[in-house]
C-alpha positions as CSV (number, residue, x, y, z in Angstrom):
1,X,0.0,0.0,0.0
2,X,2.8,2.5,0.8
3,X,4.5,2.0,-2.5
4,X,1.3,2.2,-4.4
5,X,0.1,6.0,-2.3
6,X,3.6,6.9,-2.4
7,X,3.1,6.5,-6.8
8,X,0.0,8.1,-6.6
9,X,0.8,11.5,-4.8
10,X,4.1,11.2,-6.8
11,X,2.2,11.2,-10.0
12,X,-0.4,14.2,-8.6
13,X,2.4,16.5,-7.8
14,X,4.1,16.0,-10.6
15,X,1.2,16.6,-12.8
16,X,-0.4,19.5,-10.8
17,X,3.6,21.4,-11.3
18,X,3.5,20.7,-14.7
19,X,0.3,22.4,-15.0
20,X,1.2,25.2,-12.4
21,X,-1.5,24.2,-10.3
22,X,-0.6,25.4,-6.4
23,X,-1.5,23.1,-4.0
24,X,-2.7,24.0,-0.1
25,X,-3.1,21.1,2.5
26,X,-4.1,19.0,2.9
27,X,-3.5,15.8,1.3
28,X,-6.1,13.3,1.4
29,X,-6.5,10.1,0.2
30,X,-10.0,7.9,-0.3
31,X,-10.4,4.2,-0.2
32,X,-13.7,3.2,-2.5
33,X,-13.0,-0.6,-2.1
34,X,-16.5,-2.0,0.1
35,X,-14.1,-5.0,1.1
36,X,-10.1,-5.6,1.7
37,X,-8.0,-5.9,-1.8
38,X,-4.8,-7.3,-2.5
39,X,-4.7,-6.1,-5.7
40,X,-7.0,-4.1,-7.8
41,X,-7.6,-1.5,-5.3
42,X,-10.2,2.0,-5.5
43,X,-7.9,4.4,-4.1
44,X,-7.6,7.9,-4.8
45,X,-5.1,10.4,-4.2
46,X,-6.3,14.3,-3.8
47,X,-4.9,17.3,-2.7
48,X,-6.5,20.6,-2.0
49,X,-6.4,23.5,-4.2
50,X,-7.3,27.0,-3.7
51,X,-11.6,27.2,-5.4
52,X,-10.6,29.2,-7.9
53,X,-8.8,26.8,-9.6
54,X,-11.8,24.6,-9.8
55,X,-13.4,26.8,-12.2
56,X,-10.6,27.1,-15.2
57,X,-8.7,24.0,-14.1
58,X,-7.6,22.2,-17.6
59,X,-9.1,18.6,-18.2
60,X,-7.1,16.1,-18.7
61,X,-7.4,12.4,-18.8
62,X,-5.3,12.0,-15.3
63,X,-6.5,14.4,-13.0
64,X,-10.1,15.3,-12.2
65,X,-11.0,18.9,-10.2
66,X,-13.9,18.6,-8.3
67,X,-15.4,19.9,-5.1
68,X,-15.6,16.8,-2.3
69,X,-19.2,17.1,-0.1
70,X,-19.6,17.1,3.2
71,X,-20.7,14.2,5.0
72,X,-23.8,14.4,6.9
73,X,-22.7,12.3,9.8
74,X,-19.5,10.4,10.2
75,X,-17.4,8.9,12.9
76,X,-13.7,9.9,13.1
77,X,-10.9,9.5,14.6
78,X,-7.1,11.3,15.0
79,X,-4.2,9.3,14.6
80,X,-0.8,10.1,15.7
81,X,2.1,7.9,15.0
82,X,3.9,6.4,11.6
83,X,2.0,6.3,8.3
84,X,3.0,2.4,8.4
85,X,1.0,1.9,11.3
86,X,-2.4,3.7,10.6
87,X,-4.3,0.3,9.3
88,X,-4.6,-0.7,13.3
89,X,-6.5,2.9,13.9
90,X,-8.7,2.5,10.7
91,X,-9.5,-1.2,12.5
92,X,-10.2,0.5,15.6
93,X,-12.5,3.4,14.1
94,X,-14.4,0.2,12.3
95,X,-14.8,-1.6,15.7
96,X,-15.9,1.6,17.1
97,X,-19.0,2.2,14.7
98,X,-20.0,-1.5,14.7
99,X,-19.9,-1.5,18.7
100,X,-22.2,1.6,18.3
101,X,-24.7,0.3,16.1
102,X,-24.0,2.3,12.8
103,X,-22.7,1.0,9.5
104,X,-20.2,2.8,6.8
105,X,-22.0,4.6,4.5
106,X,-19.4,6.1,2.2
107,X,-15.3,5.7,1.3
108,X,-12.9,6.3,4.3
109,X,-11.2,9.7,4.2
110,X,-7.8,9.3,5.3
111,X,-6.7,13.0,5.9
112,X,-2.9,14.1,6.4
113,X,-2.9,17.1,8.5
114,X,0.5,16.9,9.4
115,X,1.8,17.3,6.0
116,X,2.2,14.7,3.0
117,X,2.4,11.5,3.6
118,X,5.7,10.7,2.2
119,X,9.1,12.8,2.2
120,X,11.9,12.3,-0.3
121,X,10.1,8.9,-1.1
122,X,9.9,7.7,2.7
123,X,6.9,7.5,4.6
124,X,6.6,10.0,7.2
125,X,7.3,8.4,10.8
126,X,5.5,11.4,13.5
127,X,2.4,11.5,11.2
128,X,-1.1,13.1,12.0
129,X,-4.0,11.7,10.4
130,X,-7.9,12.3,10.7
131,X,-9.7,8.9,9.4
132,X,-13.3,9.8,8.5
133,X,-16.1,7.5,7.8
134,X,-19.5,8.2,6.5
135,X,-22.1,6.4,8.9
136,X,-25.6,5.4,9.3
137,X,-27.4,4.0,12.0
138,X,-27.7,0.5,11.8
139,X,-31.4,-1.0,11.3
């Protein structure tokens, strides 16, 4: 997973300085996938970029501009600590909304708020992450 992010946000900077594109934190990335992947996997790298942008941004046939909604409701949860070791606090925010009788209702936002994920190709060991989940009450 890290060398498959660390591709993505490669391939997003490199396209959004080619394009003169400024970006403003933070980095975020979205997991679509319902279930675990080994391969195959709905992920999504995005950065933030000032609104303004949105409107003349160029289209291309790698990079999609668009404004991400608000959630309604969602459970969350801050993580300090190594970007290597953030799957056991997405496992936690999971047992969390099942122990509370809701269930996901949209991708998992994986905010960076410390800054990006990687540095000079490394992940970033003192990270601070946000993990979002859309949820529902259970029926």
């Amino acid at each position: 997973m890290d060398y498959y992010c660390r591709t993505m946000y490669e391939h997003l900077y490199g396209r959004l300085g080619e394009l003169g594109i400024p970006t403003i934190e933070p980095e975020l990335t979205l997991y679509h996938a319902e279930e675990y992947h080994e391969t195959d996997l709905d992920v999504e790298a995005a950065v933030a970029v000032e609104t303004a942008v949105l409107q003349g941004a160029p289209v291309t046939d790698d990079l999609a501009f668009r404004d991400l909604p608000a959630e309604e409701v969602a459970a969350c949860l801050l993580y300090e600590g190594p970007f290597l070791g953030v799957e056991s606090a997405v496992l936690e925010l999971m047992r969390w909304i099942a122990m509370h009788e809701h269930v996901i209702a949209g991708p998992l936002r994986e905010l960076h708020l410390s800054g990006p994920a990687h540095v000079n190709g490394c992940p970033v060991d003192n990270a601070v992450v946000e993990l979002q989940l859309p949820v529902v009450p259970a029926d």
